[in-house]
C-alpha positions as CSV (number, residue, x, y, z in Angstrom):
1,X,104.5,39.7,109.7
2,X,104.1,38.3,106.7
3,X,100.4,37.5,107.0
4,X,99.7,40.8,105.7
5,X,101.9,41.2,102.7
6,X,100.2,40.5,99.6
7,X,101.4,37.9,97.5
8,X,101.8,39.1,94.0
9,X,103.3,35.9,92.2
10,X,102.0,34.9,88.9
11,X,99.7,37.9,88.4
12,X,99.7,39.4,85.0
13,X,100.0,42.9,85.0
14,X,100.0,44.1,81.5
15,X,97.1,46.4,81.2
16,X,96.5,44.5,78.0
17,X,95.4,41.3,80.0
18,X,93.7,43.0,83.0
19,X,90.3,44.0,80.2
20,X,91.0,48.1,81.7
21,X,88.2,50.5,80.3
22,X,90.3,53.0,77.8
23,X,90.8,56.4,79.3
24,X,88.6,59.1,78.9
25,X,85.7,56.4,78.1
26,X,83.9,57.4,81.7
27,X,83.3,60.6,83.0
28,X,82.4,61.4,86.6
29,X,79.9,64.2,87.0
30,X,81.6,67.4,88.9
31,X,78.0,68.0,90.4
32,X,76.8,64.7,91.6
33,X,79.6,62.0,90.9
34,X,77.5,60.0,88.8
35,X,79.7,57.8,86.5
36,X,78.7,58.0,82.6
37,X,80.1,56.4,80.2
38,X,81.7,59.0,77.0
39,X,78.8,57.6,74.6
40,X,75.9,58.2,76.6
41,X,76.8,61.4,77.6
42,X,77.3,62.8,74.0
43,X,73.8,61.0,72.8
44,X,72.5,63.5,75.6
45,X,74.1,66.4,74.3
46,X,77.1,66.0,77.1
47,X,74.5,66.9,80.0
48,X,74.6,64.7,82.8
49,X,71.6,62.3,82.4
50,X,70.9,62.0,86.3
51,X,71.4,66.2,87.3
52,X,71.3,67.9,84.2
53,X,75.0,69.1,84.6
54,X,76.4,70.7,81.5
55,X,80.1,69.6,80.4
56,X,81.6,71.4,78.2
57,X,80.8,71.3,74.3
58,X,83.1,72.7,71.4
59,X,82.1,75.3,69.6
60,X,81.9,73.0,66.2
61,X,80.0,70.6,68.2
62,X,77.3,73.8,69.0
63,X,77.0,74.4,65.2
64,X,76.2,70.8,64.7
65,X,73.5,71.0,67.1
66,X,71.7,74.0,66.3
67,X,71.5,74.2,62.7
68,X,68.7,71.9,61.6
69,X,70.1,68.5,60.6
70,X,73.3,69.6,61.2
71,X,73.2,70.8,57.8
72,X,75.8,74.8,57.8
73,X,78.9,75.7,55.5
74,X,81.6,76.6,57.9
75,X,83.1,80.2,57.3
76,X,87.0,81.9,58.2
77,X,88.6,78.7,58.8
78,X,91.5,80.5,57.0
79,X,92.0,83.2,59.8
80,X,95.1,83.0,62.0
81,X,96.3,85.1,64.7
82,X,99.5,87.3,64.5
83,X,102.1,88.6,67.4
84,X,102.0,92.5,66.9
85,X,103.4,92.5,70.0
86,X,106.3,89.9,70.0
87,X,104.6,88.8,73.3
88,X,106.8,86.3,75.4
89,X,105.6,85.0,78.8
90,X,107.0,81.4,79.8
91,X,106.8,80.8,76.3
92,X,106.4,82.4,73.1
93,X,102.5,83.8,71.7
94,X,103.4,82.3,67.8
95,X,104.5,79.0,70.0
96,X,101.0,78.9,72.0
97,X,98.9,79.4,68.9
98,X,100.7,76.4,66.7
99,X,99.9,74.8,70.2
100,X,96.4,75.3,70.5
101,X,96.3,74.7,66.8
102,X,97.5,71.2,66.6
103,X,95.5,70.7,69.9
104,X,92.1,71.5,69.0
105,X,92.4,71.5,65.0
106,X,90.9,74.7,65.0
107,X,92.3,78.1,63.8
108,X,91.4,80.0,66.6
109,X,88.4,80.1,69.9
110,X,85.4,80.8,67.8
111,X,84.0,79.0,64.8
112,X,80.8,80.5,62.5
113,X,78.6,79.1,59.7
114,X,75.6,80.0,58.3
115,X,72.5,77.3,57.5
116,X,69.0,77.6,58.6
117,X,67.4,76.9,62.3
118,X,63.9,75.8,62.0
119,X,64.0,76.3,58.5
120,X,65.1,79.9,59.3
121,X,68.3,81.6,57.9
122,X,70.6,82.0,60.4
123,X,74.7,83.0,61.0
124,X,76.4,81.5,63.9
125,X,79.3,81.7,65.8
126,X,80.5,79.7,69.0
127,X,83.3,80.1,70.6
128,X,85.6,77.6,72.2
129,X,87.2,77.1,75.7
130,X,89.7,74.7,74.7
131,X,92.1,77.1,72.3
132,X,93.6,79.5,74.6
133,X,90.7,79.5,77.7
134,X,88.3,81.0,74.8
135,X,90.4,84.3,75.2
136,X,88.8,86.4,72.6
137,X,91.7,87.9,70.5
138,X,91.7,89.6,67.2
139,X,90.5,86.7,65.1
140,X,87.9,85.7,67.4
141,X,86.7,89.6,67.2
142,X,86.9,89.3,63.4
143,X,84.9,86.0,63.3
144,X,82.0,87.1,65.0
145,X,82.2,90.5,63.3
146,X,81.8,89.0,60.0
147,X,79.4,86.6,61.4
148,X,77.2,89.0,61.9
149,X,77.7,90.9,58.7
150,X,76.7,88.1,56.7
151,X,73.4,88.4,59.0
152,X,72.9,91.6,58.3
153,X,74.1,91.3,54.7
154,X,71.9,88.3,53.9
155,X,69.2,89.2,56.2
156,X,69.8,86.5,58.5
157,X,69.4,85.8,62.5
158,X,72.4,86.3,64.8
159,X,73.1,84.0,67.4
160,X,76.7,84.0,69.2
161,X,77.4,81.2,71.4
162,X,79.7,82.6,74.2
163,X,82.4,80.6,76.2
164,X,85.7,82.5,77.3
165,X,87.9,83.6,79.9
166,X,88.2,87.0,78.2
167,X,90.3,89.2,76.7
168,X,93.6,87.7,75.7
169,X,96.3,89.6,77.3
170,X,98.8,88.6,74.4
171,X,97.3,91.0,72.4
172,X,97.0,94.1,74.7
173,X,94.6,96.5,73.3
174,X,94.2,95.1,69.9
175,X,91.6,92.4,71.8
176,X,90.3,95.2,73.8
177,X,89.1,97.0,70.1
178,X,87.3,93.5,69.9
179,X,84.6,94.7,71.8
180,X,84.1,97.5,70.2
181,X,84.2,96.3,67.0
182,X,81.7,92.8,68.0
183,X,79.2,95.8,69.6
184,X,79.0,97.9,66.7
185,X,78.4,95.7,64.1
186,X,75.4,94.6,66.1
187,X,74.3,97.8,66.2
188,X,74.0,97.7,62.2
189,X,72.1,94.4,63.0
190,X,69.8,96.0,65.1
191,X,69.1,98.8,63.1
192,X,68.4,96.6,60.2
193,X,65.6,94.9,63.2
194,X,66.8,91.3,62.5
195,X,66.9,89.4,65.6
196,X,70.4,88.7,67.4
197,X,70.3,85.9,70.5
198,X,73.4,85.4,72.6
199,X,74.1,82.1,74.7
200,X,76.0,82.3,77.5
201,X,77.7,79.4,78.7
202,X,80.3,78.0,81.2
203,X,82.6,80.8,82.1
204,X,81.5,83.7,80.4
205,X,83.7,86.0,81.7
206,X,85.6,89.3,81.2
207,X,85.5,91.4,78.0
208,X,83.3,89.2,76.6
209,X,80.8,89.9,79.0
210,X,81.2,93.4,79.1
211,X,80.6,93.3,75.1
212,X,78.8,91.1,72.9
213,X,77.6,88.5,75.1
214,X,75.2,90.7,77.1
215,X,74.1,92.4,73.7
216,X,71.6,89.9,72.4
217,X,67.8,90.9,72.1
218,X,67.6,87.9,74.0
219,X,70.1,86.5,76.4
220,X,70.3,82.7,77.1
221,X,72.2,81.1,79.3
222,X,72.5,77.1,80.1
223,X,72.1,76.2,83.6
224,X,74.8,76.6,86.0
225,X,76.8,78.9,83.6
226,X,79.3,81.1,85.3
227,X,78.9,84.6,84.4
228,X,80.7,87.7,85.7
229,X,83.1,90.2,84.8
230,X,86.0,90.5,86.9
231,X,86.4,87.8,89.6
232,X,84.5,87.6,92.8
233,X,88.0,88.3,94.5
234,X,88.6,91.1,92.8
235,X,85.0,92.4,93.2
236,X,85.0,91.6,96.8
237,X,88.5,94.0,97.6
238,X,86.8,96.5,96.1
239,X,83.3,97.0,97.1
240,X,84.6,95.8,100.8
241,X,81.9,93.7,101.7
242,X,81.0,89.4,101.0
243,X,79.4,88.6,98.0
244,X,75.6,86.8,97.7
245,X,76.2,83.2,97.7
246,X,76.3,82.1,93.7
247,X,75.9,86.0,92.4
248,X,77.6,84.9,89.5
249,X,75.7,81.9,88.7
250,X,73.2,81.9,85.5
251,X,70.1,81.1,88.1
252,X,70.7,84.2,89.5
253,X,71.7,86.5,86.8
254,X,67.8,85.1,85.1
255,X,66.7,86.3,89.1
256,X,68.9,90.0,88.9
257,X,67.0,90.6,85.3
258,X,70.8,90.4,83.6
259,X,70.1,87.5,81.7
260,X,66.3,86.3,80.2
261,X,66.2,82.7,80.5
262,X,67.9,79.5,81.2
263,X,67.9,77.1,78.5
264,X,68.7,73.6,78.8
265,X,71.2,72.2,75.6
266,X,68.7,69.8,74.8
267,X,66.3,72.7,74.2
268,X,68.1,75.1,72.5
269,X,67.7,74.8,69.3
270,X,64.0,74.1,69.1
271,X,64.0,77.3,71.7
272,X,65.6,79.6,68.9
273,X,63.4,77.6,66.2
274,X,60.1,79.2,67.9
275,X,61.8,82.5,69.0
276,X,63.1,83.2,65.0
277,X,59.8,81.6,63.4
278,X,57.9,84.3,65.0
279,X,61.2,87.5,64.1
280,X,60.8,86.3,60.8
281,X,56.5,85.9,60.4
282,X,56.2,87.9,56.7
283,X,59.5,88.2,55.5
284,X,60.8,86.0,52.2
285,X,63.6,84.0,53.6
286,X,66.3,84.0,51.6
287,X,67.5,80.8,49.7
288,X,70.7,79.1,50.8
289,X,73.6,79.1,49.2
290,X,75.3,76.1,47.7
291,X,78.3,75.0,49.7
């Protein structure tokens, strides 16, 4: 039988000899399994170049993008999170946050800067998946607050880049207050009638959804964004009945009247250029700040 055992003698297997691609350099699309290499995908924006899937993007990589010449001074680096609650699950809260810290280098989900957008002023905050799922917690309520209080202060557009699992449950209902603190301070916005645009992107979910994210004057979404509330499990038990195929899909929110238009990455930016060139026709724009 040993016509079929494969004779391995004098092969050199040290990866440093076999001329291996490093991991991570190619990325197999989830939607249709085209292979891309890492480079190619971030010169398009990390969209897949044969289907147009969108893979995730951090939230300092969406300021880069949308301010014009990736020109913005960065704001509340310096926040951190605390554990009012002493919260223990399989492992300590304080333990997960110096985790996600050294992890992403970020201080929390959500980043914000301020630069102009089409040679408009505007204040921006994204949030970011990879600290924590995106969970929106007292810092990333605090961010965007003061996101949009510099907007308001400095007579600026809004725009809030969501990305989040929700609420984070190792806060209780000090991140609940975060929607109710995001949704009036856009009130104040909207009373001063400066424009405030929201992106949703992939998940939007939970309290996020049910606060800021669906607030904006106009709602964006990038295609094939998940969007819901409470899971289609969760919604299905309690309505009793099967859900439409891909209810919580972007497409069909834009179909249901929940959410304005789709907006491809690659567009987004010149999108929000037109849309604030027109909020702003006859108003002084204010001059940057050094920084």
């Amino acid at each position: 039988m040993a016509w079929f055992k494969r004779d391995t003698a004098g092969i050199q297997t040290d990866r440093r000899d076999r001329n291996e691609t490093p991991e991570g350099y190619w990325q197999k699309c989830p939607s249709c399994d085209t292979i891309t290499s890492q480079r190619e995908l971030e010169e398009n924006l990390l969209v897949c170049p044969s289907c147009g899937h969108h893979f995730p993007m951090s939230g300092l990589g969406y300021l880069g993008l949308l301010f014009d010449e990736g020109v913005y001074t960065r704001h509340d680096a310096g926040l951190h999170s605390g554990d009012p609650l002493d919260f223990v699950d399989k492992k300590a809260y304080t333990d997960r946050i110096v985790a996600a810290e050294r992890k992403t280098g970020l201080n929390d989900a959500v980043v914000s800067g301020t630069g102009r957008i089409g040679g408009q002023p505007a204040s921006v905050a994204a949030m970011d998946f990879s600290f924590i799922g995106g969970s929106m917690g007292s810092v990333v309520g605090e961010v965007i607050s003061r996101a949009v209080r510099r907007a308001v202060d400095e007579e600026r557009a809004c725009v809030v880049i969501s990305q989040s699992g929700g609420a984070r449950m190792m806060e209780g209902a000090l991140s609940l207050m975060q929607m109710a603190k995001t949704s009036a301070n856009l009130a104040v916005l909207a009373e001063r009638g400066l424009p405030y645009v929201s992106v949703l992107t992939h998940p939007t979910t939970g309290g996020v959804t049910a606060s800021f994210a669906m607030l904006g004057d106009v709602n964006f979404a990038e295609p094939g964004a998940l969007i819901g509330f409470a899971g289609p499990r969760v919604i299905r038990e309690t309505i009793g009945r099967d859900l439409p195929k891909g209810f919580q899909t972007a497409e069909f929110l834009v179909e249901k009247g929940f959410v304005d238009r789709i907006v491809p990455r690659p567009t987004l930016r010149p999108t929000l250029a037109t849309l604030f060139a027109w909020a702003f026709e006859g108003r002084e724009a204010p001059a940057e700040a050094e920084g």
